[in-house]
ZAROFI-39302 format. One record per residue (C-alpha): x, y, z; residue in three letters. Coordinates in pm, whole numbers, padded with zeros to 5 digits, always signed. Layout:
BEGIN
XYZALA...
END
This chain:
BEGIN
-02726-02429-02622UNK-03115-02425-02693UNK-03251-02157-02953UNK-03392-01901-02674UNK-03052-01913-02539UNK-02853-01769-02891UNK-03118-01538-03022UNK-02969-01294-02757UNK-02686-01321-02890UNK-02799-01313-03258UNK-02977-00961-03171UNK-02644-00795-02981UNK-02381-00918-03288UNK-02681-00773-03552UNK-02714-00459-03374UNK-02311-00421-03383UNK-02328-00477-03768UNK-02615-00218-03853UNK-02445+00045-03631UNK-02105-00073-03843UNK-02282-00008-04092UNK-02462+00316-04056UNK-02174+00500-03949UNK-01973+00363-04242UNK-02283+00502-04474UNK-02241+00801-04271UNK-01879+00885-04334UNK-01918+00827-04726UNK-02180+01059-04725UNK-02004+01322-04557UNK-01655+01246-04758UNK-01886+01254-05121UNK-02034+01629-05024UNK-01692+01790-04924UNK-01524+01639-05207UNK-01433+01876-05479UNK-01590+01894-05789UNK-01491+01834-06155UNK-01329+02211-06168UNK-01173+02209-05862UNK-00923+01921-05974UNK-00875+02034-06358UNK-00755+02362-06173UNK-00508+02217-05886UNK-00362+02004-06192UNK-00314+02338-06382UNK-00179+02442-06073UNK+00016+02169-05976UNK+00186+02113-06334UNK+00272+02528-06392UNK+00445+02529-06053UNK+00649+02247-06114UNK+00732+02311-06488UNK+00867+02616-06325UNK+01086+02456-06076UNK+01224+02221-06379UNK+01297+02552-06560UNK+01469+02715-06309UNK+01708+02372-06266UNK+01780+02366-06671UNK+01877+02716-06641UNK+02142+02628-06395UNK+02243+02284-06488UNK+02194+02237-06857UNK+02154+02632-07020UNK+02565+02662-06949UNK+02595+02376-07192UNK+02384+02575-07467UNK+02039+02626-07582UNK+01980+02310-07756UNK+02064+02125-07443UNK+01814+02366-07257UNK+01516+02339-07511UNK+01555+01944-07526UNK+01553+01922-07137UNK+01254+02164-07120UNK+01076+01928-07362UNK+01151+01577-07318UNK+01153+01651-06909UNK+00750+01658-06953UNK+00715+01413-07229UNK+00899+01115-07026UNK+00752+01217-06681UNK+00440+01266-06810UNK+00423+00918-07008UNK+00537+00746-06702UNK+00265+00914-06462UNK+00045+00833-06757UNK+00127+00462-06723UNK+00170+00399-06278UNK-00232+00599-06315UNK-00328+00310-06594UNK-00231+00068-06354UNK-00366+00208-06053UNK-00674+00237-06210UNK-00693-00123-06315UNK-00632-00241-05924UNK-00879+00018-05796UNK-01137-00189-06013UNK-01060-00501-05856UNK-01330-00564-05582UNK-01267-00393-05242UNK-01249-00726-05022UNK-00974-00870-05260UNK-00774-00597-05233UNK-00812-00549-04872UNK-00749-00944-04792UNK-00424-00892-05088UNK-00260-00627-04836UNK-00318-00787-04530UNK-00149-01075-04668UNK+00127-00931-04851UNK+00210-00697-04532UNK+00171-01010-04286UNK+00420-01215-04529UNK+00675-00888-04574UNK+00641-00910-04186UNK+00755-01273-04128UNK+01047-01280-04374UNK+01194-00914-04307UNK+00961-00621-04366UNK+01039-00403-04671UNK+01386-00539-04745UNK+01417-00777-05056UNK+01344-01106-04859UNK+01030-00969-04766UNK+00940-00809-05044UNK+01003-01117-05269UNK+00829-01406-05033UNK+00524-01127-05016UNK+00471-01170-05370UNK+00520-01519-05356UNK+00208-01521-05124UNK+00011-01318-05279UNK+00045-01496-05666UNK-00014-01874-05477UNK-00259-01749-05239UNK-00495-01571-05528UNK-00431-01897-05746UNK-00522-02118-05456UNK-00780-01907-05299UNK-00965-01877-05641UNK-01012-02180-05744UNK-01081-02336-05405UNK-01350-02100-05318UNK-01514-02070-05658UNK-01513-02524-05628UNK-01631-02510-05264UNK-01884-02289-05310UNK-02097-02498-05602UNK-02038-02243-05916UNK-01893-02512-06102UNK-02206-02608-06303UNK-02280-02248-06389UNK-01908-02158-06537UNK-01865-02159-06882UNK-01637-02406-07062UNK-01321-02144-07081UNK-01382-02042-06701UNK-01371-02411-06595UNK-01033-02487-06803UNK-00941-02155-06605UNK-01053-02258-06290UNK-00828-02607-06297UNK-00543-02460-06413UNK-00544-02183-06109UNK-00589-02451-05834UNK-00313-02676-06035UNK-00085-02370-06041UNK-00176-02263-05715UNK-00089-02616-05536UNK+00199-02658-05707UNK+00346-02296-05637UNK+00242-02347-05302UNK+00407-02694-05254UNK+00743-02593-05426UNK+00767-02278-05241UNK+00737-02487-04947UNK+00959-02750-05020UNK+01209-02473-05132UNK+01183-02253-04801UNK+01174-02582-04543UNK+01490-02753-04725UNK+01779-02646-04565UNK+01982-02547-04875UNK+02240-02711-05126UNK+02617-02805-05049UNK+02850-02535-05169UNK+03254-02683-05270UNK+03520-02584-05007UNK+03790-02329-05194UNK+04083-02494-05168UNK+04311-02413-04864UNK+04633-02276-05003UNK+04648-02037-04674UNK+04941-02041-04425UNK+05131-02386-04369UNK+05382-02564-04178UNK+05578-02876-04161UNK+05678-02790-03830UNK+05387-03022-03635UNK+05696-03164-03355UNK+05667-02841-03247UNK+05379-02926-03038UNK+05408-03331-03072UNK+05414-03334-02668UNK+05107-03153-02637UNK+04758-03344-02585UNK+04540-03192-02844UNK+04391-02896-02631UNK+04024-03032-02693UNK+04080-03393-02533UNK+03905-03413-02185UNK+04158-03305-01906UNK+04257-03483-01580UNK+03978-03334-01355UNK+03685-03480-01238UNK+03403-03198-01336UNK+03143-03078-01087UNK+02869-02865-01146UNK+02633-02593-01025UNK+02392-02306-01026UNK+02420-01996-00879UNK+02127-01706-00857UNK+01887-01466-00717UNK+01686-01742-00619UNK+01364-01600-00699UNK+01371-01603-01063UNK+00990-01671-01210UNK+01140-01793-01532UNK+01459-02001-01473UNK+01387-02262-01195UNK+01770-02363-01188UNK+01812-01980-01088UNK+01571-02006-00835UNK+01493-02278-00580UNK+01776-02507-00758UNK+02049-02229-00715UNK+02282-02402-00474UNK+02453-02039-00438UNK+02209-01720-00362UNK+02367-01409-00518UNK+02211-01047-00432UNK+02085-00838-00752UNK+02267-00540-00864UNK+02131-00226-00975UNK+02233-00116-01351UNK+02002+00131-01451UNK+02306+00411-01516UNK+02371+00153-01789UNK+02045+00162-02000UNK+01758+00299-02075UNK+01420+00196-02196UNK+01361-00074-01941UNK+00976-00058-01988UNK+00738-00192-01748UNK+00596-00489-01988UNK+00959-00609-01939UNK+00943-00617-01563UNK+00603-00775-01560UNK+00767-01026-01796UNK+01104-01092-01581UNK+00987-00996-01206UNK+01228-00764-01195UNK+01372-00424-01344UNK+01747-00245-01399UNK+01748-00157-01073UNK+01775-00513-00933UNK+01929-00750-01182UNK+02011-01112-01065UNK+02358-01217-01100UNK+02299-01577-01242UNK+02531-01896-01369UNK+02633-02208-01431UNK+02930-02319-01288UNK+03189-02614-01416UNK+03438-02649-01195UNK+03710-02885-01186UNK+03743-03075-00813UNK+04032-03034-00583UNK+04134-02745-00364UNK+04310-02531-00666UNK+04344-02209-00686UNK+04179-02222-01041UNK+04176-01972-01324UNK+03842-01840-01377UNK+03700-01820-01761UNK+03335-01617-01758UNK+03154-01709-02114UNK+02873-01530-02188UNK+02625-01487-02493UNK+02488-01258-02717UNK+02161-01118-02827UNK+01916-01404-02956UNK+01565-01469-02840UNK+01564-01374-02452UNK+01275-01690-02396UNK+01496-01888-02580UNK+01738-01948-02309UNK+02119-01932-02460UNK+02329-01976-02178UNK+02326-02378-02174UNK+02489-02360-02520UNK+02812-02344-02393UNK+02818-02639-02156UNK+03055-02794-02465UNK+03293-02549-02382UNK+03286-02501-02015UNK+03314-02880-01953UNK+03642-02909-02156UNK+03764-02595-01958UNK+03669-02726-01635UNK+03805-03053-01706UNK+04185-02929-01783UNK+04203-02700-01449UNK+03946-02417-01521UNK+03617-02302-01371UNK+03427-02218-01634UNK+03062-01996-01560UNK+02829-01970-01868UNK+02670-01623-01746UNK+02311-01539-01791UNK+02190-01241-01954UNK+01873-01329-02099UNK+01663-01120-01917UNK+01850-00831-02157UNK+01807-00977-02453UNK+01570-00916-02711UNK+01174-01028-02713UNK+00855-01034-02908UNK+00651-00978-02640UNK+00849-00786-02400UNK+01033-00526-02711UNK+00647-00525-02866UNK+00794-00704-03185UNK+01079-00488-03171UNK+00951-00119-03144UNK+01015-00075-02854UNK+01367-00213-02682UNK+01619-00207-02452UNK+01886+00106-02588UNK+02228+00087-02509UNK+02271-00221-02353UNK+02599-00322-02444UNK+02766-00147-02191UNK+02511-00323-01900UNK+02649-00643-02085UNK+02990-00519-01978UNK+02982-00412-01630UNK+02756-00719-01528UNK+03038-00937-01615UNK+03237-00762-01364UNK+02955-00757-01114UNK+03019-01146-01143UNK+03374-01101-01080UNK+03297-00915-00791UNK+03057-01187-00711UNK+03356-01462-00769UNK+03556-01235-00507UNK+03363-01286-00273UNK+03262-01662-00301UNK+03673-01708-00259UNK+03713-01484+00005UNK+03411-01650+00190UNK+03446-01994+00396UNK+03120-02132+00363UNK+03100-02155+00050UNK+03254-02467-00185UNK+03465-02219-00381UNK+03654-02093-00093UNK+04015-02049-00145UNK+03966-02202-00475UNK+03989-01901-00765UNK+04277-01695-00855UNK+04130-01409-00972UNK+04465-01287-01117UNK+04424-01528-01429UNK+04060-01466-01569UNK+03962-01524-01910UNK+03645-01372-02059UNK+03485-01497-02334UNK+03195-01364-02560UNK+02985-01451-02820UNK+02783-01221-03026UNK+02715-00865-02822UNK+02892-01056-02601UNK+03204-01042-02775UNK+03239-00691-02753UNK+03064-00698-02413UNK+03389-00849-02336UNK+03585-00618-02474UNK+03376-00324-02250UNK+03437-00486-01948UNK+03808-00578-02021UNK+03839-00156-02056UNK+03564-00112-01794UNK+03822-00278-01564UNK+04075-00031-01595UNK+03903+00263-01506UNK+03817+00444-01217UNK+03493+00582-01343UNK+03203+00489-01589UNK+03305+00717-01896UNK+02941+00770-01987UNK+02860+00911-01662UNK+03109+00989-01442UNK+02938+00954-01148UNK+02933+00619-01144UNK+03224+00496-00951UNK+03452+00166-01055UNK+03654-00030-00882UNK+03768-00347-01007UNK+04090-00410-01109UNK+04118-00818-01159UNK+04360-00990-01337UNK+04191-01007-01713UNK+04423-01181-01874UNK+04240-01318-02168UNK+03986-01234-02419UNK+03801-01434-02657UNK+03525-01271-02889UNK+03338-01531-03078UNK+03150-01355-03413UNK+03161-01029-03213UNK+02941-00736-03303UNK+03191-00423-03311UNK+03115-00015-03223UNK+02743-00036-03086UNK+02871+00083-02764UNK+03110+00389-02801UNK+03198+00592-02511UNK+03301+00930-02577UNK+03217+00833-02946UNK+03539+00624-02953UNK+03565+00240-03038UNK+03621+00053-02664UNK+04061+00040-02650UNK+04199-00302-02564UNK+04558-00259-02409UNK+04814-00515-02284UNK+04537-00786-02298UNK+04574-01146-02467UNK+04297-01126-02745UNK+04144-01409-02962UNK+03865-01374-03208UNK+03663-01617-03423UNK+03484-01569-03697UNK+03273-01725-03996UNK+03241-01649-04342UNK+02893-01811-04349UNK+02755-01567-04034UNK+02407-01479-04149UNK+02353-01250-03839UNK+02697-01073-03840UNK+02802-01093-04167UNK+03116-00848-04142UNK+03414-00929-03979UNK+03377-00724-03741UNK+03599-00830-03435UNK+03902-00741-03698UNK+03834-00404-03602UNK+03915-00477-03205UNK+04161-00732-03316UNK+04339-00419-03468UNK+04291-00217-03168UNK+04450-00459-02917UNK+04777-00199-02811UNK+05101-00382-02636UNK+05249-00130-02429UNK+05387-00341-02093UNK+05680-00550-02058UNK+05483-00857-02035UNK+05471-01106-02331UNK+05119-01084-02477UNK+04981-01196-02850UNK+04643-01132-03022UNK+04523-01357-03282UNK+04257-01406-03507UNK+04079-01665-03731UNK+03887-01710-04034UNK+03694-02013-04071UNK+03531-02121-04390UNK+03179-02246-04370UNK+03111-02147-04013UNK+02774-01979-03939UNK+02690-01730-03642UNK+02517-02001-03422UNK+02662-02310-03425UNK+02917-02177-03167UNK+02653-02200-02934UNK+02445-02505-02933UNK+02131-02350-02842UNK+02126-02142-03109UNK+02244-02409-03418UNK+02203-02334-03784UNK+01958-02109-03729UNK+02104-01704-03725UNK+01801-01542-03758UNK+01429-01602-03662UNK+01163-01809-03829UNK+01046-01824-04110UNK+01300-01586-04264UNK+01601-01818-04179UNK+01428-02031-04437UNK+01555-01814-04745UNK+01926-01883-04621UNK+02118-02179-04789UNK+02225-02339-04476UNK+02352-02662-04631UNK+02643-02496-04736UNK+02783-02475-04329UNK+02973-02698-04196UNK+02830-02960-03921UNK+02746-02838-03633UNK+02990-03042-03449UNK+03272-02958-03637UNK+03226-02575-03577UNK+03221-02639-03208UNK+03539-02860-03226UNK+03732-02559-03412UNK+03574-02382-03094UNK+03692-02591-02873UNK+04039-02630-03009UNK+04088-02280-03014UNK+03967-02147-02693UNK+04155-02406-02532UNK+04417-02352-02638UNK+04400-02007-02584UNK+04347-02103-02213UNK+04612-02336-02168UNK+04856-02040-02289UNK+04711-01740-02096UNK+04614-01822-01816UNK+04829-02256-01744UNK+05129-02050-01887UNK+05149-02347-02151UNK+05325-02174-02415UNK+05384-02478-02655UNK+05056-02378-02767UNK+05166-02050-02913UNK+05270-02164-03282UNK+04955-02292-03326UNK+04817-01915-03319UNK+05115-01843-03534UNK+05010-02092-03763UNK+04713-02279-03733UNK+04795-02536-03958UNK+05050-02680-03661UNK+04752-02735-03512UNK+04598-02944-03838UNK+04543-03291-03675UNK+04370-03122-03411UNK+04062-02918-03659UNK+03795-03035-03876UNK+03932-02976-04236UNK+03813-02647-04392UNK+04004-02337-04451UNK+04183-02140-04254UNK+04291-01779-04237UNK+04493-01639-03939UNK+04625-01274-03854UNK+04893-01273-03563UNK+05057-01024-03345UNK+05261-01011-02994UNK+05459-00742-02793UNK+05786-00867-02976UNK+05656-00695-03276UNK+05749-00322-03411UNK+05549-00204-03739UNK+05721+00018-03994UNK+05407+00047-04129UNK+05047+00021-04037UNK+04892+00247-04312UNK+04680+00475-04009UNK+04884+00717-03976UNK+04848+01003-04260UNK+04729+01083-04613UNK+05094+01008-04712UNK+05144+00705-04941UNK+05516+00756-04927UNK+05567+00766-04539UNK+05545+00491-04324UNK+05457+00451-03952UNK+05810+00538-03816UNK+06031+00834-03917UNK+06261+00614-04131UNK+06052+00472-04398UNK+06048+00621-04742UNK+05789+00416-05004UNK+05798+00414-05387UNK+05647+00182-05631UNK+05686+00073-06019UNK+05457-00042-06231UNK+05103-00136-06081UNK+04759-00051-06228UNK+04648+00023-05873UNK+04846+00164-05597UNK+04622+00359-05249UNK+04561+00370-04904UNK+04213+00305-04766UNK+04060+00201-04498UNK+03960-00184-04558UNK+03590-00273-04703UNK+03355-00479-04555UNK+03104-00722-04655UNK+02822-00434-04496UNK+02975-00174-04751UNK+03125+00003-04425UNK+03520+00050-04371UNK+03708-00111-04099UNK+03830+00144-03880UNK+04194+00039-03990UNK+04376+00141-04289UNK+04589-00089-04570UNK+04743-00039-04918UNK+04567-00154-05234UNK+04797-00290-05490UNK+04672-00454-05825UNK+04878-00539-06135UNK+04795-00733-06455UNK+05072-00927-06552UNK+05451-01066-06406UNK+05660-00825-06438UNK+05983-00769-06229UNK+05940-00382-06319UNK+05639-00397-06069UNK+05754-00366-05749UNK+05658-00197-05404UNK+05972-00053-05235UNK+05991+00021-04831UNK+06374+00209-04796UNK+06507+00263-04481UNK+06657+00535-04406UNK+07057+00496-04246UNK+06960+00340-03890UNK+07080+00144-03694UNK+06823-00136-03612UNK+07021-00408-03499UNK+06848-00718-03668UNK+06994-01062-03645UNK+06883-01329-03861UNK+06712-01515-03568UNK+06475-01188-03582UNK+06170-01270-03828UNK+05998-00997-04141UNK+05655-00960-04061UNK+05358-00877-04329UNK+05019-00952-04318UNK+04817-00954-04694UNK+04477-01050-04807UNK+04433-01138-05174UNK+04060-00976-05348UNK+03882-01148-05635UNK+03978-00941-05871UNK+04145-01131-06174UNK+04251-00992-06524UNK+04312-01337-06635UNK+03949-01381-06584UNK+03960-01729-06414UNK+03723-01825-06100UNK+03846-01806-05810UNK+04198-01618-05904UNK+04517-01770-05884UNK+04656-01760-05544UNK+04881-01414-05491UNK+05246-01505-05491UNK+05534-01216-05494UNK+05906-01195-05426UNK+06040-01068-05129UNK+06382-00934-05169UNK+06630-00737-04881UNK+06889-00580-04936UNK+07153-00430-04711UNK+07386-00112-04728UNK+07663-00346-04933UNK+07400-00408-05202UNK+07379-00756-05109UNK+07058-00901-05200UNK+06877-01205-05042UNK+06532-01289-05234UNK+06292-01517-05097UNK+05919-01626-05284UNK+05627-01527-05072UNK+05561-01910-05113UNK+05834-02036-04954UNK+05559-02037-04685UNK+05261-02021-04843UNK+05098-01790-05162UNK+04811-01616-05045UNK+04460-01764-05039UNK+04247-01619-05286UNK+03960-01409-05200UNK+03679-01603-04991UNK+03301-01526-05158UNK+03030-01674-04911UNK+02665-01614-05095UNK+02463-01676-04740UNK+02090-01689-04916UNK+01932-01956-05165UNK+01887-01630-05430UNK+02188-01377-05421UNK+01931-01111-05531UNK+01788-01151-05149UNK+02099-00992-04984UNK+02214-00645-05001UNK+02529-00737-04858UNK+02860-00807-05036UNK+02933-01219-05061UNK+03327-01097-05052UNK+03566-00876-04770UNK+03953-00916-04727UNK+04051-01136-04454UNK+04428-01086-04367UNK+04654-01348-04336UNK+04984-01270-04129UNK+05310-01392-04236UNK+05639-01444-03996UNK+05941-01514-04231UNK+06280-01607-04031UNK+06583-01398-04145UNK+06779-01687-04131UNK+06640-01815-04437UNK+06693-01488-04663UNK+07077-01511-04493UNK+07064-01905-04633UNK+06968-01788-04961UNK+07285-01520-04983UNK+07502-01554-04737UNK+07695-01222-04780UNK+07362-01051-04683UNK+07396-00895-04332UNK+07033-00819-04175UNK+07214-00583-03960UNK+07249-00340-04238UNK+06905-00388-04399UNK+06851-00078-04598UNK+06536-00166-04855UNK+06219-00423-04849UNK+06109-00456-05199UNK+05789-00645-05298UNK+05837-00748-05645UNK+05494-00907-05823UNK+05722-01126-06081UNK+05507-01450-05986UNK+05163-01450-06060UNK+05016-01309-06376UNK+04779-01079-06252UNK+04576-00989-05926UNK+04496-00752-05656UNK+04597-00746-05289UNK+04555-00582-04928UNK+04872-00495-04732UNK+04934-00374-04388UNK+05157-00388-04071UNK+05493-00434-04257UNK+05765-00488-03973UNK+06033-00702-03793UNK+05975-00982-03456UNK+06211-00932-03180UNK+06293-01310-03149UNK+06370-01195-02757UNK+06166-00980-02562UNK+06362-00645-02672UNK+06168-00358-02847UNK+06342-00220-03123UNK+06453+00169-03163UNK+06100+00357-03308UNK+05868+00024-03195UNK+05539+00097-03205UNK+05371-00297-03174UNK
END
């Protein structure tokens, strides 16, 4: 560019700055006439400090006058003194940082606020790594600049030493804070497992383990609107063209950067998949997996191809559902001010759009699933928002209308016979302000105690809802896995639960490998498969007791919570205020001895309550005094010893002995019957209870604001037979008192709920309620 050429633009850009400029002379002109004068302010302080002196007046007269006058007079005196000292002290120091030149402090808050942004705004993280820019940057900056820009020669001797020392400091804070935020962490011990065990492995020694590769050759396709501008393999690679569906009753806020972003709005949404389907003429159960909320441009839905492949390969078509286009964005949510509202329900009733879709494909002879689905066996399975989008749909498919508006007319009707919720977000959508009901529905739900994104335990609270009311056999299970993060269930989404760079301040070498979380995936799901929807029921005691499944998982520990329509509770803890009644008319409960002894609801890691209720017991030393006593009242229940005690406990940290972790829980369990006859069995007999899991999920505990700690309950099945083998005069038939006696451990605290008996034959007892 020759010199005639930029002298244009030299003029234009010094024009722009002497205009900047004028107007900025301008304004402080105009700002330093209207501003008051000396006077002005010495009277609005007057003001200003009479009013409120008042105000603190009126408040001692009410709060500390009652208490007498020398309470009053010191409030009225050292209220000013200490307020006044420490207003004294934030003006000293505001004074010294308005003295610091205007470009510093304008270049410190742009980069403190742009740091607080990238690691998570005001809370701690962000608040912390801000400062940690800030201090390296002004080190760094300083002495770099002052170096760069020749002023070395003219610094004074102490200035120099001062200038070396801030670019030494400043590199080195610089290089360890990086170094600290890039590695991925340190390796935290595993607890040891003293959770639920069994030496009954032949139980299932026929069984392949569920996650070996099946008989069936896998094939696999794409199906779509075939016009997506984003996702070529849902576009001209869709071997299957699928029309859109219009879900705008469902949510709100679609904005039109979105649609520019997608090529499309709520009113036409593209049903999209990928398929794994097993070859051969079937019919085939149908499983639908679909994901959460993560980056929508990240695309999550290949991270299940681990899972569907297995599936497909042992007699399942498996479809990894897309639902990016729903999902949050940067661009497209305007860095998250403005998003999508309500979506969870959309996540819901698109997963029975694809049912309908899958209707229609087997109904239809040109097309290469024809004849091939049995839509009475369909498993759902969820991950995220998706695990409770499951559970919407799952209810969704019940109903004849959309509760939220009732206009909107449903129906579906397929055979849902399974659900799976994988780390499952819990309440976000509530119709008619109620949690979503799951009823007469197989459930299974996974969960971490490393999840960085949904750190609660959260699918406990559906788990708990799951309701057995038909004749058909149906279970619900759930399980606790120690060192298991929020993504590696998906292998799109890996170690890595929350965005860049704040992910960076979580210790993520404490997780297990990535492959081993998606093994206890597979295992599980499969599992879960082969029993709902093959009818392979050898697979069931493995639910009961996942340690029957032990040389199938990656060794790490363990907790389970089981349930199934053979089941009656006595008592659930939900029903009243009432710590003596129980959940059916009969029970009467007392207690001896314990330091602690209520009903709550159950606390989670988020410092919210589960939306079910236990009883908190805690003693501090072995005592057969303290005991917890269920009596029945004269009924006739008509237990035989093949019939099993059910309990299901989860042990806190608490421990007056003071040793870290706690000793695991153990307890007596002693029945007796109407003759007196008393049968006593050690809660250890199958295993003590494992001692309450802490999971610290950042490099610096002072980062999180959430609890490292939550009960996790562990159910226990305990065969009559064997209290009848320990006295044999004691007749189950005429069980008249359960009595927990804490005569076994020295000290500790623990969580109890759903006390009751299993039917070992499909037969409901008198006052069931499983």
């Amino acid at each position: 560019m020759t010199d005639q050429q930029q002298k244009p633009q030299g003029g234009w850009m010094q024009k722009l700055k002497s205009g900047f400029g004028i107007a900025r002379e301008s304004l402080r002109d105009f700002f330093k006439r209207a501003f008051p004068g000396e006077r002005a302010f010495r009277g609005a302080g007057i003001g200003i400090g009479v009013l409120g002196y008042l105000v603190a007046i009126v408040m001692a007269v009410d709060a500390f006058l009652p208490a007498g006058w020398v309470y009053f007079l010191i409030v009225l005196v050292l209220f000013p003194l200490a307020y006044g000292l420490g207003a004294s002290l934030v003006i000293l120091v505001l004074k010294l940082i308005l003295k610091l030149p205007e470009f510093f402090l304008t270049a410190f808050a742009l980069g403190f606020l742009l740091a607080m942004t990238g690691f998570g705004f005001f809370d701690p993280p962000g608040l912390f790594m801000g400062g940690v820019v800030a201090v390296a940057g002004a080190l760094l900056g300083a002495s770099v600049y002052t170096l760069a820009r020749g002023g070395w020669k003219n610094l004074i001797p102490l200035r120099k030493g001062l200038t070396v020392a801030g670019l030494v400091l400043g590199l080195a804070a610089t290089a360890v804070a990086a170094v600290w935020l890039l590695h991925p962490g340190r390796p935290v011990d595993m607890p040891d497992s003293v959770t639920v065990g069994s030496d009954e492995t032949t139980l299932m020694a026929s069984l392949s383990g569920p996650a070996t590769r099946g008989p069936y050759t896998v094939a696999t396709l794409t199906y779509g609107s075939g016009t997506d501008k984003r996702r070529p393999e849902f576009a001209e690679s869709a071997e299957i063209v699928t029309e859109s569906v219009d879900g705008s009753a469902f949510v709100s806020n679609w904005t039109g950067l979105r649609t520019m972003i997608w090529g499309f709005d709520s009113s036409a949404l593209p049903l999209n998949g990928r398929v794994w389907y097993p070859e051969g003429r079937g019919p085939y159960p149908l499983a639908l997996v679909v994901h959460g909320n993560h980056l929508a441009e990240d695309y999550s839905d290949p991270g299940y191809a681990y899972l569907c492949e297995l599936l497909a390969s042992r007699g399942t078509i498996c479809v990894s559902v897309d639902q990016n286009f729903i999902n949050g964005s940067a661009v497209g949510d305007l860095l998250g001010f403005n998003g999508l509202k309500d979506e969870n329900d959309l996540r819901g009733w698109l997963l029975l759009e694809h049912l309908a879709l899958w209707e229609g494909l087997n109904k239809d002879p040109i097309t290469p699933f024809h004849g091939m689905v049995d839509l009475s066996r369909v498993a759902l399975i969820g991950h995220s928002r998706g695990g409770e989008a499951v559970a919407i749909a799952a209810a969704f498919n019940t109903l004849s209308h959309y509760p939220d508006d009732a206009t909107v007319s449903f129906d579906y009707g397929y055979g849902i016979e399974a659900v799976v919720a994988i780390a499952p977000v819990d309440r976000q959508y509530q119709p008619a302000s109620e949690p979503i009901p799951l009823q007469d529905v197989n459930y299974l739900v996974l969960q971490g105690s490393h999840d960085m994104d949904v750190r609660s335990f959260d699918g406990y609270n559906a788990y708990e809802r799951v309701a057995f009311r038909g004749e058909a056999f149906r279970f619900k299970s759930s399980l606790y896995i120690w060192g298991a993060n929020h993504g590696q269930f998906n292998s799109v989404w890996g170690d890595s639960d929350t965005g860049t760079p704040s992910i960076w301040l979580y210790n993520r070498g404490q997780l297990i490998p990535a492959e081993d979380q998606m093994r206890i995936a597979q295992v599980s799901i499969s599992a879960f498969i082969e029993t709902t929807l093959h009818g392979e029921m050898g697979y069931l005691p493995f639910f009961q007791d996942p340690r029957n499944g032990a040389n199938w998982l990656p060794e790490t520990v363990y907790i389970n919570a089981y349930a199934d329509s053979r089941m009656d509770y006595w008592v659930t803890y939900d029903e009243d205020i009432d710590v003596t009644t129980g959940s059916v008319p009969f029970i009467h409960i007392s207690t001896d001895g314990f330091e602690a002894w209520r009903e709550d609801r159950v606390p989670t890691k988020w410092g919210t309550m589960h939306t079910n209720s236990a009883v908190l017991l805690g003693w501090d030393e072995v005592s057969a005094e303290t005991v917890y006593r269920i009596r029945l009242e004269a009924h006739d229940l008509g237990l035989m010893p093949i019939d099993q005690l059910i309990l299901s406990a989860a042990q806190t940290t608490r421990n007056p002995g003071g040793e870290d972790p706690p000793e695991p829980a153990d307890f007596t369990i002693q029945l007796e019957d109407r003759a007196g006859n008393v049968a006593a069995l050690p809660l250890s007999a199958v295993a003590p209870l494992q001692p309450g899991i802490e999971a610290e999920v950042m490099k610096l505990a002072f980062l999180s604001k959430s609890a490292t700690y939550e009960p996790v309950f562990q159910t226990y099945m305990i065969d009559l037979a064997d209290f009848v083998a320990e006295n044999p005069d004691f007749n189950p038939a005429e069980l008249r008192e359960l009595r927990l006696v804490f005569d076994r451990t020295p000290g500790g605290e623990i969580w109890l709920d759903n006390l009751g008996i299993r039917w070992n034959e499909d037969r409901a007892g008198p006052d069931g309620g499983g």
